[in-house]
N, C-alpha and C positions, 0 to 999 in steps of 0.2 A: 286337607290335613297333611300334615311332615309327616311322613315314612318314619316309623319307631320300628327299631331293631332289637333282638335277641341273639344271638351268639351262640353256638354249640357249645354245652364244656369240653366237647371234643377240641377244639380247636386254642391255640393260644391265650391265655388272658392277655397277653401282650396286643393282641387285637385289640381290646375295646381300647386301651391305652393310646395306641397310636390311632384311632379314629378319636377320639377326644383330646390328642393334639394337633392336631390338622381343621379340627370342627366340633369347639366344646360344646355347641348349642345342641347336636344332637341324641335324640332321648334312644339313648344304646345301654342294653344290661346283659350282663355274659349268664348261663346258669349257675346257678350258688350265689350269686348277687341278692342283697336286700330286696324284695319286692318284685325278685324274679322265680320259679320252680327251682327247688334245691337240686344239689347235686346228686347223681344217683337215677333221678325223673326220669322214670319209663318214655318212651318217645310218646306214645299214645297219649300220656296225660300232657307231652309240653304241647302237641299238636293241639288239645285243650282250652291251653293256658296261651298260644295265640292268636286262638279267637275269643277269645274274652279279653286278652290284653291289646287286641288291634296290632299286631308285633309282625316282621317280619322277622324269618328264621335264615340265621346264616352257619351254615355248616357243612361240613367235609363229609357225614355219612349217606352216603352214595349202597350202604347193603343192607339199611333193615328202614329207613324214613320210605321210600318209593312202596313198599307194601304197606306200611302204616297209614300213609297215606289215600292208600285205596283202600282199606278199611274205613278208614275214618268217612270218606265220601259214600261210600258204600250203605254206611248206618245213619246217613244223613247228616251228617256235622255240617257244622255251619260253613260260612266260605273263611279261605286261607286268606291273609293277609301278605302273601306270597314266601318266597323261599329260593336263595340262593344258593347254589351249590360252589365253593371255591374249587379252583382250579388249582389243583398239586402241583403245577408247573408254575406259578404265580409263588410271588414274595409276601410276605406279611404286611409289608409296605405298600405292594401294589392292589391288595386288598382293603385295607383301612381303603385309600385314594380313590377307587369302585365304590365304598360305601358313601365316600361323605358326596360324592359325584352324585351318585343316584340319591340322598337326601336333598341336595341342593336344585336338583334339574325335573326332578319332577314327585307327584303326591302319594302318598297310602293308594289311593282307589285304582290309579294305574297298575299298581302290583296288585290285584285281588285276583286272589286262584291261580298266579302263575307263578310259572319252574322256572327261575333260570340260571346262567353261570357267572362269576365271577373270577377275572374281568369277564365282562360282556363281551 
């Protein structure tokens, strides 16, 4: 299965934009998006909302997701569909180009339960 992505509203809307000009085939939705967790969404409930939505999670909080997340495993949630962290040293450009990179070279199940950064 293609690696589907979610978006921080922490981060740029300009993101999904430039991932959907470089690569419209991929299924990417920012939060406050149609058929995404609205704006606002506690972290606990988006961590929720990407395991029922198969989603991975791309985002810059780096001070309150890392303890949500050991909650979340803690009360037994189900498994991550993984989670990117962008690199503040990294462009918007060079982030989109990491995302459509990793939809195109490898699947969903390869990301399950794992952290990583972005770039790679």
């Amino acid at each position: 299965m293609k690696t589907r992505f979610l978006i921080d509203e922490n981060l740029p809307s300009k993101l999904k934009t430039a991932v959907l000009l470089l690569q419209p085939e991929i299924d990417i939705l920012r939060v406050g998006d149609v058929g995404a967790p609205p704006l606002g969404t506690l972290d606990p409930d988006i961590l929720t909302y990407l395991v029922s939505s198969q989603r991975l999670l791309v985002t810059d909080n780096r001070k309150s997701i890392p303890g949500h997340l050991a909650d979340y495993r803690a009360a037994g949630g189900g498994q991550m569909w993984g989670l990117f962290w962008v690199r503040p040293s990294a462009s918007l450009g060079r982030w989109a180009e990491e995302i459509v990179m990793v939809w195109e070279t490898s699947e969903a199940e390869e990301w399950i339960d794992k952290l990583d950064w972005i770039p790679l």
